[in-house]
PyMOL Python script that loads the backbone (N, CA, C, O; Angstrom):
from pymol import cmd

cmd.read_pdbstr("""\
ATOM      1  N   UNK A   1     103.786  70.625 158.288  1.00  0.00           N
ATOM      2  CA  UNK A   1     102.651  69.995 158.936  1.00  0.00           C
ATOM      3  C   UNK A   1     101.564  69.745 157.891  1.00  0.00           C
ATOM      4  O   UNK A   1     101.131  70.612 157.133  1.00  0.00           O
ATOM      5  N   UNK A   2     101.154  68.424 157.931  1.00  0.00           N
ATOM      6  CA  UNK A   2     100.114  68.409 156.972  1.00  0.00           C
ATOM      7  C   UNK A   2      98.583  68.951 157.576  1.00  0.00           C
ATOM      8  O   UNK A   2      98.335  69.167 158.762  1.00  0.00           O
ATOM      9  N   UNK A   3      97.642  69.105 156.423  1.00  0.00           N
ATOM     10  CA  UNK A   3      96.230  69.372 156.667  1.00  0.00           C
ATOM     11  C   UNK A   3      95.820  68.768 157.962  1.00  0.00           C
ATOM     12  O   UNK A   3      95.677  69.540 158.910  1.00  0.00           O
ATOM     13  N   UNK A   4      95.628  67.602 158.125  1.00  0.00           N
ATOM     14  CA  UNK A   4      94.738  66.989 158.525  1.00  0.00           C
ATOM     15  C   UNK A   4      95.323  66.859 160.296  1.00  0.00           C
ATOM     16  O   UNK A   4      94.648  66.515 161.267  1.00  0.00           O
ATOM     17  N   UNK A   5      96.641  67.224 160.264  1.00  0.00           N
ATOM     18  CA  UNK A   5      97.195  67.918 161.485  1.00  0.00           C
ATOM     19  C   UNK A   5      96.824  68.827 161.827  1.00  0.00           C
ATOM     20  O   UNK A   5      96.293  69.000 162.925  1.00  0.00           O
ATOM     21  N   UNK A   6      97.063  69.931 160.697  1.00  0.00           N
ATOM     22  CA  UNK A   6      96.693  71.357 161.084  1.00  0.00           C
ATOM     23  C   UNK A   6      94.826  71.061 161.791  1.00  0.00           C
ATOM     24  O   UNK A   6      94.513  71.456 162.914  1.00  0.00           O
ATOM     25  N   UNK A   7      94.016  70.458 161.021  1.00  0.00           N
ATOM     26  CA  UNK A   7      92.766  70.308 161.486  1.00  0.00           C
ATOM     27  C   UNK A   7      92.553  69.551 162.849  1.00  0.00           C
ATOM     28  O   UNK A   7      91.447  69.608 163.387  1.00  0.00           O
ATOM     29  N   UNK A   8      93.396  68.971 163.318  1.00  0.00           N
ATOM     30  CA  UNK A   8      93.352  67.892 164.248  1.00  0.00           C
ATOM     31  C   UNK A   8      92.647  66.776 164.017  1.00  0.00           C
ATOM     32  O   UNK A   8      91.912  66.260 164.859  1.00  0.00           O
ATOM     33  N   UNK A   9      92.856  66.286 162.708  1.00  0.00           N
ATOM     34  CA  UNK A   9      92.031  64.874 162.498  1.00  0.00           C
ATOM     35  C   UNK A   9      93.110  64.111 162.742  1.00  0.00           C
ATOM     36  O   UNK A   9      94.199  64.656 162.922  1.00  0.00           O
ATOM     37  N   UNK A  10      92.990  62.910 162.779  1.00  0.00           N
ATOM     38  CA  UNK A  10      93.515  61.306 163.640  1.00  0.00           C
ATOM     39  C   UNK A  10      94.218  61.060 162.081  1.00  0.00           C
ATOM     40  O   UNK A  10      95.240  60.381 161.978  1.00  0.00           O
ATOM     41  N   UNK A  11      93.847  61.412 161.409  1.00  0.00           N
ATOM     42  CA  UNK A  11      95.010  61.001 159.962  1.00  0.00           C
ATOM     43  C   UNK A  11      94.414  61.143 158.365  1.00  0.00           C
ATOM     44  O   UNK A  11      93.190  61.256 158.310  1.00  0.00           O
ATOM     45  N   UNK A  12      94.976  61.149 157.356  1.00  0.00           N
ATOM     46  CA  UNK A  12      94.719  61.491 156.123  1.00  0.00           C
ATOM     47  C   UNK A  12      93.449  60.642 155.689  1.00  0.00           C
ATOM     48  O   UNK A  12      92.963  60.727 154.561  1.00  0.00           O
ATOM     49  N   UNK A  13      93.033  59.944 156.532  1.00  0.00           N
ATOM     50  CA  UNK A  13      92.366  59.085 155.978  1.00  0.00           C
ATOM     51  C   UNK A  13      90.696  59.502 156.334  1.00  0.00           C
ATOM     52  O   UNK A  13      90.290  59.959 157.402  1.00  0.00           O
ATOM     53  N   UNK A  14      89.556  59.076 154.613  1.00  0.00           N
ATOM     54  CA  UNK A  14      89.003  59.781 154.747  1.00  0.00           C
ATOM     55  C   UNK A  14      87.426  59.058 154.155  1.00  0.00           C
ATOM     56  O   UNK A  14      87.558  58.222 153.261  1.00  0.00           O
ATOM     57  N   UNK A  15      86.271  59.304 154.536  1.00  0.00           N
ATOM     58  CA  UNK A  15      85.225  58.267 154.149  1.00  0.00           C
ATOM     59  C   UNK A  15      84.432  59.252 153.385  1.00  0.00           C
ATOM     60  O   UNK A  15      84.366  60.378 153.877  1.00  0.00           O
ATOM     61  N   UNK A  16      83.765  59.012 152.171  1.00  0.00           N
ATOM     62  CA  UNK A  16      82.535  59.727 151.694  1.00  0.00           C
ATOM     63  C   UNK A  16      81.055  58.684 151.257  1.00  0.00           C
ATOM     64  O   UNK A  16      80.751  57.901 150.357  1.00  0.00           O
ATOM     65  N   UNK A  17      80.399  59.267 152.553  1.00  0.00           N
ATOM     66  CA  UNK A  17      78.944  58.357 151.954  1.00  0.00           C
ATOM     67  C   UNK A  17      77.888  59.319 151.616  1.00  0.00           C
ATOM     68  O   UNK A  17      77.855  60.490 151.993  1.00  0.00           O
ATOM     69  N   UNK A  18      76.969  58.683 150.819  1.00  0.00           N
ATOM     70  CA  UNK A  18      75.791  59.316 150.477  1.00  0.00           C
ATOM     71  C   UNK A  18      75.215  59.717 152.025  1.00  0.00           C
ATOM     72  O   UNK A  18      75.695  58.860 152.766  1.00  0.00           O
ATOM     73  N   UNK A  19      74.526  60.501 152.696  1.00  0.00           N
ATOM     74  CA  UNK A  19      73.677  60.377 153.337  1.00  0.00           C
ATOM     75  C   UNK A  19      71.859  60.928 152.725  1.00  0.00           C
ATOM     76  O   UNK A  19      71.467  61.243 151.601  1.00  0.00           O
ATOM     77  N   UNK A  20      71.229  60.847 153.881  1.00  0.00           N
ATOM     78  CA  UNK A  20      69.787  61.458 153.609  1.00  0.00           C
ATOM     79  C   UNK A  20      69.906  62.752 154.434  1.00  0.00           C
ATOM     80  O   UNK A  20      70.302  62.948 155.583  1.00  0.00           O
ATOM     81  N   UNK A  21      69.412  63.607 153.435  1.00  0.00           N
ATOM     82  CA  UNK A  21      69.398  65.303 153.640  1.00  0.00           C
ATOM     83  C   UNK A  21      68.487  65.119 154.943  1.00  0.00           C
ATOM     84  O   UNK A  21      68.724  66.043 155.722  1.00  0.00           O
ATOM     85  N   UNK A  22      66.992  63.748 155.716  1.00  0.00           N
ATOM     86  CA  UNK A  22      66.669  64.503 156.216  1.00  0.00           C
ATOM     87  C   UNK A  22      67.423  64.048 158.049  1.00  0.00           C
ATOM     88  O   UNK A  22      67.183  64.521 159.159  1.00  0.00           O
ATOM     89  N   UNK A  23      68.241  63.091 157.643  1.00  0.00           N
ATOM     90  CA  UNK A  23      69.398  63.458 158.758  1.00  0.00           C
ATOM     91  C   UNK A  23      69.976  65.057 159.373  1.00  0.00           C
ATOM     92  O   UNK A  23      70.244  65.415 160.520  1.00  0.00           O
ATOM     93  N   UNK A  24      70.016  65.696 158.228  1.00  0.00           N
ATOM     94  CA  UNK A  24      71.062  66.893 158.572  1.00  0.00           C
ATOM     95  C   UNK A  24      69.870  68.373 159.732  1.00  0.00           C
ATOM     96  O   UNK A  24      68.642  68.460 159.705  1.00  0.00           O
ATOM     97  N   UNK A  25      70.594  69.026 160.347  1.00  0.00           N
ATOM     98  CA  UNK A  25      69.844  69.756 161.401  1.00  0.00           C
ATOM     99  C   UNK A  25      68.956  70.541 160.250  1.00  0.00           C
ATOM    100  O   UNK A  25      69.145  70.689 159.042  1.00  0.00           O
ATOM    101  N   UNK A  26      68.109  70.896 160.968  1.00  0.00           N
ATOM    102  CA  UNK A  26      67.056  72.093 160.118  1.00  0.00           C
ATOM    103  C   UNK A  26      67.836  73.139 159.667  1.00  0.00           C
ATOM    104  O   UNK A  26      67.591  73.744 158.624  1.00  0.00           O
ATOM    105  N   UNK A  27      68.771  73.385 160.407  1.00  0.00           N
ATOM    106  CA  UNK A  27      69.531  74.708 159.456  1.00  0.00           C
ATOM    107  C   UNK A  27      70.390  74.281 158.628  1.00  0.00           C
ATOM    108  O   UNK A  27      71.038  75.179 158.091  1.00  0.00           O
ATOM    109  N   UNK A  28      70.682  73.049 158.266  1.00  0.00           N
ATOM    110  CA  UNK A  28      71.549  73.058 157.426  1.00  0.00           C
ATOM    111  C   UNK A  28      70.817  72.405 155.761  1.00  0.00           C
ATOM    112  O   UNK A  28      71.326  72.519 154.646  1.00  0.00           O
ATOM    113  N   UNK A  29      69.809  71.891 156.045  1.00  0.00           N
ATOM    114  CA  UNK A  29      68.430  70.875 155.360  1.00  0.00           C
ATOM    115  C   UNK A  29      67.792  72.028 154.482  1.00  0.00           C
ATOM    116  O   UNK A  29      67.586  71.981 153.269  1.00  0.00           O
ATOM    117  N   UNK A  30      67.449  73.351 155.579  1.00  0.00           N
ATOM    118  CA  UNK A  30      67.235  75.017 154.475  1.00  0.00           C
ATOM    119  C   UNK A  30      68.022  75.189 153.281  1.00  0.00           C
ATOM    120  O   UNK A  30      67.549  75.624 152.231  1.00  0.00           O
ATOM    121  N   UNK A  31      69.367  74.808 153.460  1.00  0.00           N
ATOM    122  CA  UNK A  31      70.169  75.641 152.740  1.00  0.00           C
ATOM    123  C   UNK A  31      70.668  74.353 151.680  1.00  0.00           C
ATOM    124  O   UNK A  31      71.840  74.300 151.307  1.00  0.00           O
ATOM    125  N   UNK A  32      69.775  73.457 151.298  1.00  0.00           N
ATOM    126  CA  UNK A  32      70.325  72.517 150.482  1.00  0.00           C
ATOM    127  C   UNK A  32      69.029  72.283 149.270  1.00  0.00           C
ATOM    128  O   UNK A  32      67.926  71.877 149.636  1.00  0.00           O
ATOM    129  N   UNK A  33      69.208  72.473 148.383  1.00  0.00           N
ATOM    130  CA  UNK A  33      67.689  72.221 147.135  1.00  0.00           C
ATOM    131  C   UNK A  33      67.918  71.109 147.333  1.00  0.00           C
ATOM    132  O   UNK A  33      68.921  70.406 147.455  1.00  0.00           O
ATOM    133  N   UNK A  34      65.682  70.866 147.385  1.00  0.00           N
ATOM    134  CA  UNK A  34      65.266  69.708 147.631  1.00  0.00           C
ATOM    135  C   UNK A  34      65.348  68.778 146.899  1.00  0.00           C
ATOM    136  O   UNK A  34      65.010  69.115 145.764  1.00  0.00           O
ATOM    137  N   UNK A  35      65.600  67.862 146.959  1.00  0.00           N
ATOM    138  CA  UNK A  35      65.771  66.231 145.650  1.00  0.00           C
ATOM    139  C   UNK A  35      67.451  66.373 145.422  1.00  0.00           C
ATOM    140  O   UNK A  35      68.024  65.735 144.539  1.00  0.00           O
ATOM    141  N   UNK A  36      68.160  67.306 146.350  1.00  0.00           N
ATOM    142  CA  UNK A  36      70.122  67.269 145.918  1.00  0.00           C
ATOM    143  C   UNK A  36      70.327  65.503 146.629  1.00  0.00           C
ATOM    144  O   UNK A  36      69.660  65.125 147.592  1.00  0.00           O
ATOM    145  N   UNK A  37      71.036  64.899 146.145  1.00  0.00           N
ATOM    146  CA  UNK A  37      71.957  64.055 146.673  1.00  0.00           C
ATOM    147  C   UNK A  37      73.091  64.851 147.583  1.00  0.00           C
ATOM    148  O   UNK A  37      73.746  65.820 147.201  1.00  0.00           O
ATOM    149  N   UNK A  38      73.164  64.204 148.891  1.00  0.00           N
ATOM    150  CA  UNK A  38      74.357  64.445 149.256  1.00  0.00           C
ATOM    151  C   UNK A  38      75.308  63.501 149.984  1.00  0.00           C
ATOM    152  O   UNK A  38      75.086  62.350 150.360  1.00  0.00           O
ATOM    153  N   UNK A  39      76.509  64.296 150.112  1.00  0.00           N
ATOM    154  CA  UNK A  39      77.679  63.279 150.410  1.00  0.00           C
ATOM    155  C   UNK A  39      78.709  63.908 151.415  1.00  0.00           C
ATOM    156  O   UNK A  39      79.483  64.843 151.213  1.00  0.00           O
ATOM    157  N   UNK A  40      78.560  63.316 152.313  1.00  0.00           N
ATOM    158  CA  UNK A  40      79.063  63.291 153.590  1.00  0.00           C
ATOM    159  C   UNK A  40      80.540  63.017 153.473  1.00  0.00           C
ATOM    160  O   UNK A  40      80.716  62.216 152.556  1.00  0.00           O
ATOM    161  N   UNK A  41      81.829  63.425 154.131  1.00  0.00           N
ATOM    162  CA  UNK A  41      83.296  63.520 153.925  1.00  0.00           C
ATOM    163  C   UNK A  41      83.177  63.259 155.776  1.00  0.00           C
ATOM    164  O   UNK A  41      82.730  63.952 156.691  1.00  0.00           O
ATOM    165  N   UNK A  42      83.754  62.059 155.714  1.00  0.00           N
ATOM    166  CA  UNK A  42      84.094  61.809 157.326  1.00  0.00           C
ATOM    167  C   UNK A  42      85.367  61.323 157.662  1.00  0.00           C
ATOM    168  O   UNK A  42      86.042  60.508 157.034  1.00  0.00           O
ATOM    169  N   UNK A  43      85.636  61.906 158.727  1.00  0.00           N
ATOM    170  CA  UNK A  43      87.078  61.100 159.034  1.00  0.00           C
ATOM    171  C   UNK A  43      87.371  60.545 159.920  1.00  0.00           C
ATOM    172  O   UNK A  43      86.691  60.869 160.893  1.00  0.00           O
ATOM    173  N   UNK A  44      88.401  59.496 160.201  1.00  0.00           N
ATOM    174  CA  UNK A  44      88.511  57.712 160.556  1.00  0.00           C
ATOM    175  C   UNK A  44      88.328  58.072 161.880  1.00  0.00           C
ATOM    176  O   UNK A  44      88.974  57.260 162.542  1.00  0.00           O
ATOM    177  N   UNK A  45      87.678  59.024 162.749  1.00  0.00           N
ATOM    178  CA  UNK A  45      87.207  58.730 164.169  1.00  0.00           C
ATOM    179  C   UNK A  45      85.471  59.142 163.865  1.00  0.00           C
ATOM    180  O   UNK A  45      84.752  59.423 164.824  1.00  0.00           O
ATOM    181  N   UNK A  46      84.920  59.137 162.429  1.00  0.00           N
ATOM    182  CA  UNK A  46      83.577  59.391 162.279  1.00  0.00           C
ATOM    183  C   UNK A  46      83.164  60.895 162.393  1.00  0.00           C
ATOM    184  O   UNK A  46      82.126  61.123 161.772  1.00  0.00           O
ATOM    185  N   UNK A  47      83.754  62.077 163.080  1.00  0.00           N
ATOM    186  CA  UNK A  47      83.566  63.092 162.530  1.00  0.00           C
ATOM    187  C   UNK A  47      83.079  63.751 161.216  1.00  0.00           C
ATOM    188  O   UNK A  47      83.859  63.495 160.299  1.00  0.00           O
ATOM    189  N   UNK A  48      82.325  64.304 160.947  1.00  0.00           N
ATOM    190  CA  UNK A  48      81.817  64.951 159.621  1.00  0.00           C
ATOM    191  C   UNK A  48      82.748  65.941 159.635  1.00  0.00           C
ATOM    192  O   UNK A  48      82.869  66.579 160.681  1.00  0.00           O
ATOM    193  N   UNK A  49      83.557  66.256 158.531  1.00  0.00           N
ATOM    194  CA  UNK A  49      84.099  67.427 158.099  1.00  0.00           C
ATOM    195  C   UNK A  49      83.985  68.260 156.765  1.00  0.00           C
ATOM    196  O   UNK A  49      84.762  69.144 156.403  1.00  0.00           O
ATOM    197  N   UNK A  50      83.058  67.885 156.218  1.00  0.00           N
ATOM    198  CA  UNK A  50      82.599  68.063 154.947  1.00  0.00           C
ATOM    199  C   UNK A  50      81.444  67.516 154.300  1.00  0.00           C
ATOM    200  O   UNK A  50      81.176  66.334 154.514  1.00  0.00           O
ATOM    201  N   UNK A  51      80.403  68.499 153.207  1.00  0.00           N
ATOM    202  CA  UNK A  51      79.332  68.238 152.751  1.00  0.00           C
ATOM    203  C   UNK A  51      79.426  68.592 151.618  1.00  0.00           C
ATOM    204  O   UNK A  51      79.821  69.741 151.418  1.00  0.00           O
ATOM    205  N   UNK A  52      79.066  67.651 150.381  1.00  0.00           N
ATOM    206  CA  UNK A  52      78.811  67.731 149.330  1.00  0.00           C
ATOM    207  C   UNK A  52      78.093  67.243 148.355  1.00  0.00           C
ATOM    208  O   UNK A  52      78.057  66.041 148.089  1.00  0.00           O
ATOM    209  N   UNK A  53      77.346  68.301 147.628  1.00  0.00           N
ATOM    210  CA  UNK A  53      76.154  67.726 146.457  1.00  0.00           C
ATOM    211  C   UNK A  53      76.920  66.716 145.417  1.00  0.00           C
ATOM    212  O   UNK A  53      76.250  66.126 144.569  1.00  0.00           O
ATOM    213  N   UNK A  54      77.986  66.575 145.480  1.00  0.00           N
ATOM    214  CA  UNK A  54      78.383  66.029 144.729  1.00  0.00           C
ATOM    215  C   UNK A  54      80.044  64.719 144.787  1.00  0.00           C
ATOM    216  O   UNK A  54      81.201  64.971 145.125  1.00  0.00           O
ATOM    217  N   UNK A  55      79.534  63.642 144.391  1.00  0.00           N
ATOM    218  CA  UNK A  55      80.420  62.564 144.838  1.00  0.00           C
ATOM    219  C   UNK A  55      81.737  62.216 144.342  1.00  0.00           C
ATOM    220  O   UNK A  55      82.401  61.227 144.652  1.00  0.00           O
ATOM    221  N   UNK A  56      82.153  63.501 143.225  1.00  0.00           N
ATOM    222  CA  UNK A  56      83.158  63.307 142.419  1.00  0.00           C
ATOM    223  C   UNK A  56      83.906  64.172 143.026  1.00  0.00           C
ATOM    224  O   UNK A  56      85.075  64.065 143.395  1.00  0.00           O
ATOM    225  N   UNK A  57      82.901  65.363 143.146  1.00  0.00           N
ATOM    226  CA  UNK A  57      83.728  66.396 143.784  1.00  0.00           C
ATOM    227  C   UNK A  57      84.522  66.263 144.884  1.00  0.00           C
ATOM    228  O   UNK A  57      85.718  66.539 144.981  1.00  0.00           O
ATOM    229  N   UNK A  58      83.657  65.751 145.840  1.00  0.00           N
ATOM    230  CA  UNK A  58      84.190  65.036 147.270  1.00  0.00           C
ATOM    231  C   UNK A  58      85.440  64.187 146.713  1.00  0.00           C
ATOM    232  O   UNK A  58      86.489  64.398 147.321  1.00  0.00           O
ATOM    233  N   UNK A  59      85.486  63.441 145.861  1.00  0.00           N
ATOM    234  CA  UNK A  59      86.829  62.908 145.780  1.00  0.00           C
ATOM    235  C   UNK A  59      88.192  63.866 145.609  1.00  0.00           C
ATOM    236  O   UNK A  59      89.140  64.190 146.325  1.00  0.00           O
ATOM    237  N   UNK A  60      87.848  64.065 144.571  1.00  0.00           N
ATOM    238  CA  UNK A  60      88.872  65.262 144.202  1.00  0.00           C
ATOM    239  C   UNK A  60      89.063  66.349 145.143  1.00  0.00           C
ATOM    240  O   UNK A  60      90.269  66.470 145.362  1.00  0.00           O
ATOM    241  N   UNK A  61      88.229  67.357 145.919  1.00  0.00           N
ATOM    242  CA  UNK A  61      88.740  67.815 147.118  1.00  0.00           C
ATOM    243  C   UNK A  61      89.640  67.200 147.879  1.00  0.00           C
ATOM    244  O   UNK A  61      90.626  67.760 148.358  1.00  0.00           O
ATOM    245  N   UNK A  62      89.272  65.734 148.063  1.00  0.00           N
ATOM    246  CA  UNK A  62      89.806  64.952 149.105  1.00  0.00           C
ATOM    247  C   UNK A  62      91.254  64.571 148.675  1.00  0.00           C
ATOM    248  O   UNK A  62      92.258  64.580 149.387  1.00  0.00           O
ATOM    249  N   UNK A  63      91.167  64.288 147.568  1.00  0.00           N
ATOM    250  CA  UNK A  63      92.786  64.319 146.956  1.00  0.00           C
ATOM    251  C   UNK A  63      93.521  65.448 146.268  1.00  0.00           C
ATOM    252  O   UNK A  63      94.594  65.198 145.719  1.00  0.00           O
ATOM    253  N   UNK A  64      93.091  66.497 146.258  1.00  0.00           N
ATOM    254  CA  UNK A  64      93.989  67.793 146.193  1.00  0.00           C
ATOM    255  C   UNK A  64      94.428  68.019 147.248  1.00  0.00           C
ATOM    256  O   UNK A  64      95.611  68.362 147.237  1.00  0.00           O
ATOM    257  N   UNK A  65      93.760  67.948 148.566  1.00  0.00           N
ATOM    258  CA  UNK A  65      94.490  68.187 149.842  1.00  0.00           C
ATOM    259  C   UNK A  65      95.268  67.350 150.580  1.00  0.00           C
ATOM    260  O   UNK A  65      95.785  67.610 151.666  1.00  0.00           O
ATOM    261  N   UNK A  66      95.364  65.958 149.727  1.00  0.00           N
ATOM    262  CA  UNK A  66      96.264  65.135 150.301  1.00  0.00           C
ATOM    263  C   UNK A  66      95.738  63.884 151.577  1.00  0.00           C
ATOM    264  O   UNK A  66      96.276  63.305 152.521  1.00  0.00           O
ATOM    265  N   UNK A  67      94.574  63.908 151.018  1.00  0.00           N
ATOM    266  CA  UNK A  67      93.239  62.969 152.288  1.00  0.00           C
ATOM    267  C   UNK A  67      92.905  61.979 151.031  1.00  0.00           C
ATOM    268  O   UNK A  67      92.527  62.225 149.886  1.00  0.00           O
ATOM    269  N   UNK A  68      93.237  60.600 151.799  1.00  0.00           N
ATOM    270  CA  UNK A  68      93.481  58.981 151.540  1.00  0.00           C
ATOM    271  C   UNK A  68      91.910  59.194 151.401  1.00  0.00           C
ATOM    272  O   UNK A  68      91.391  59.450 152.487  1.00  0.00           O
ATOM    273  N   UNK A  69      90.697  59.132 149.924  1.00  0.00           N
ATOM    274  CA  UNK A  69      89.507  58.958 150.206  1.00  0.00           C
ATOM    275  C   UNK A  69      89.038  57.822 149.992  1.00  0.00           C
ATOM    276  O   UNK A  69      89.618  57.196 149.105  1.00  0.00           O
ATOM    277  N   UNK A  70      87.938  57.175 150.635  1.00  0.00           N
ATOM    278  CA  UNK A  70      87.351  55.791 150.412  1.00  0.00           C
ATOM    279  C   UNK A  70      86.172  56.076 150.649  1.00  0.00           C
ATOM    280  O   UNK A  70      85.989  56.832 151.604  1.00  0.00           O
ATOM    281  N   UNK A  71      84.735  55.489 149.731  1.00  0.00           N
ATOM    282  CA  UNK A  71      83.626  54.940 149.269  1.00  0.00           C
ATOM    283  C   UNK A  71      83.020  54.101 150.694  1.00  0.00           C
ATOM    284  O   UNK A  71      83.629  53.316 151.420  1.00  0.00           O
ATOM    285  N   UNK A  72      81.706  54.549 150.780  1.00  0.00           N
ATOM    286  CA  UNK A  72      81.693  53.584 152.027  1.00  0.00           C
ATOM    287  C   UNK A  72      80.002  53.546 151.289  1.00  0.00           C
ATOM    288  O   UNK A  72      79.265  54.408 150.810  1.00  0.00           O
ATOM    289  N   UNK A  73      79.919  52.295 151.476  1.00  0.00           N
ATOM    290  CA  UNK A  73      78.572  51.830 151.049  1.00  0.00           C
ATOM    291  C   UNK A  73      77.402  51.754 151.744  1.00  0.00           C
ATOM    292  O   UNK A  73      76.384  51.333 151.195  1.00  0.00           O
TER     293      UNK A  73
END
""", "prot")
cmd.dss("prot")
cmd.show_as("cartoon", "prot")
cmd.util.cbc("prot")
cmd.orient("prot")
């Protein structure tokens, strides 16, 4: 069974956008230093399943585990 089964996502396929930190709830906005870029890991029914300061990283997570990633502008 792959990941994204085991998780119950709709399929390998996988979006990372920048968002704005001040989108994210107050508890999660605490726990992020101020002026970080971050980058949102969503998957193809729009679910958030992942947060990261960093946009390379997000790739490479996304393809060690076997999740199709794409750039969304």
């Amino acid at each position: 069974m792959q990941l994204y089964e085991q998780l119950g996502l709709p399929s390998n396929v996988v979006y990372v956008k920048q968002i704005d930190p001040n989108e994210l709830p107050l508890e999660v906005r605490n726990q992020v230093e101020e002026g970080s870029e971050l980058f949102a890991v969503h998957c193809e029914n729009g679910e958030q399943v992942a947060l990261f300061t960093d946009k390379n990283l997000a790739f490479s997570l996304a393809r060690e585990y076997s999740f199709d990633a794409h750039s969304v502008h």
